[in-house]
C-alpha positions as CSV (number, residue, x, y, z in Angstrom):
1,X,156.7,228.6,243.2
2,X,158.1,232.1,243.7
3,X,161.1,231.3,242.7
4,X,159.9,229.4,239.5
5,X,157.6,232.6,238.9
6,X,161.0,235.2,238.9
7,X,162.9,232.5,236.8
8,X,160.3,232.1,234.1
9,X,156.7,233.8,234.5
10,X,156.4,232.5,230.9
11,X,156.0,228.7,232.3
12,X,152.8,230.5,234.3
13,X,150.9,231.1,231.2
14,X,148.1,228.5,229.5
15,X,146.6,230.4,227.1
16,X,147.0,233.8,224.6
17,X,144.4,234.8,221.9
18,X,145.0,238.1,219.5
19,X,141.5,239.5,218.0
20,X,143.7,241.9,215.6
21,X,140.8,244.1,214.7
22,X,139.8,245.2,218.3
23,X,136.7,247.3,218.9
24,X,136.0,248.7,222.6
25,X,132.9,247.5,223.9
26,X,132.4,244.8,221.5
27,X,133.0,241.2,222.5
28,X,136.6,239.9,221.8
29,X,137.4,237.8,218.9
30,X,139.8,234.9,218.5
31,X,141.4,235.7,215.2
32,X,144.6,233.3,216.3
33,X,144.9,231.0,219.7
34,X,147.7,229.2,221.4
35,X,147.4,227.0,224.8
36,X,148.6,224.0,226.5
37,X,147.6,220.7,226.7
38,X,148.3,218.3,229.0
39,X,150.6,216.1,226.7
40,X,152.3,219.5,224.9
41,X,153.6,221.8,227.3
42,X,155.1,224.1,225.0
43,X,154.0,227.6,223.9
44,X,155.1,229.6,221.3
45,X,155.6,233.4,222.1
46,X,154.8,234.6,218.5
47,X,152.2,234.7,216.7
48,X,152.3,233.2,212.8
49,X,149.5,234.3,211.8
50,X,149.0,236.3,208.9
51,X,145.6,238.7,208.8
52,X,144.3,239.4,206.0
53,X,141.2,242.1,207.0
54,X,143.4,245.0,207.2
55,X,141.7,246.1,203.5
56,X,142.9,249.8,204.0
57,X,146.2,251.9,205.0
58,X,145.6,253.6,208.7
59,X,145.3,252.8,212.4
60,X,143.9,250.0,214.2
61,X,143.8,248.4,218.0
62,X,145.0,244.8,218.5
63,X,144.5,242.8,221.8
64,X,146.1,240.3,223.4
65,X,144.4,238.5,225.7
66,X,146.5,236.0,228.2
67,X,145.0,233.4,230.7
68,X,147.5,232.1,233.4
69,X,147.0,228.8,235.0
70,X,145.1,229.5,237.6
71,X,142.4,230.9,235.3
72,X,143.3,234.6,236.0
73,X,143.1,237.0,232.7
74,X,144.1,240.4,231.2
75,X,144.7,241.6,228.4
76,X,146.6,244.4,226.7
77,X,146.2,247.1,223.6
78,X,148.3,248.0,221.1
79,X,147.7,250.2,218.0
80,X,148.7,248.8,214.7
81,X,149.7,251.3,211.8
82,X,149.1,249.7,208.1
């Protein structure tokens, strides 16, 4: 499995979830979703989603959220500029 892990830590990953209008210490939103199922393996690694509720120019703080197979989860920060 280590070896599978260096190779491709991608093939580790079930789920991802992006709540594009994040607010610390309020609960996190699933504005867009991707995961595996047992008969569809594949996952993409972009997002497509298009959202909508940035209403005015400035700053805000996306999250991504990532769950790996064995149910383990973090999630990351990153400030948007409209």
């Amino acid at each position: 499995m280590k070896e599978r892990a260096i190779k491709s830590g991608f093939d580790f990953i079930d789920f991802w979830a992006v709540d594009f209008d994040y607010q610390d210490g309020q609960p996190f939103e699933h504005h867009w979703q991707a995961y595996r199922t047992r008969k569809d393996r594949s996952l993409p690694s972009v997002s497509n989603h298009e959202f909508d509720k940035y209403t005015k120019k400035g700053k805000y703080i996306a999250c991504v959220k990532v769950v790996d197979i064995f149910g383990c989860d973090t999630s990351i920060t990153v400030e948007v500029a409209i």
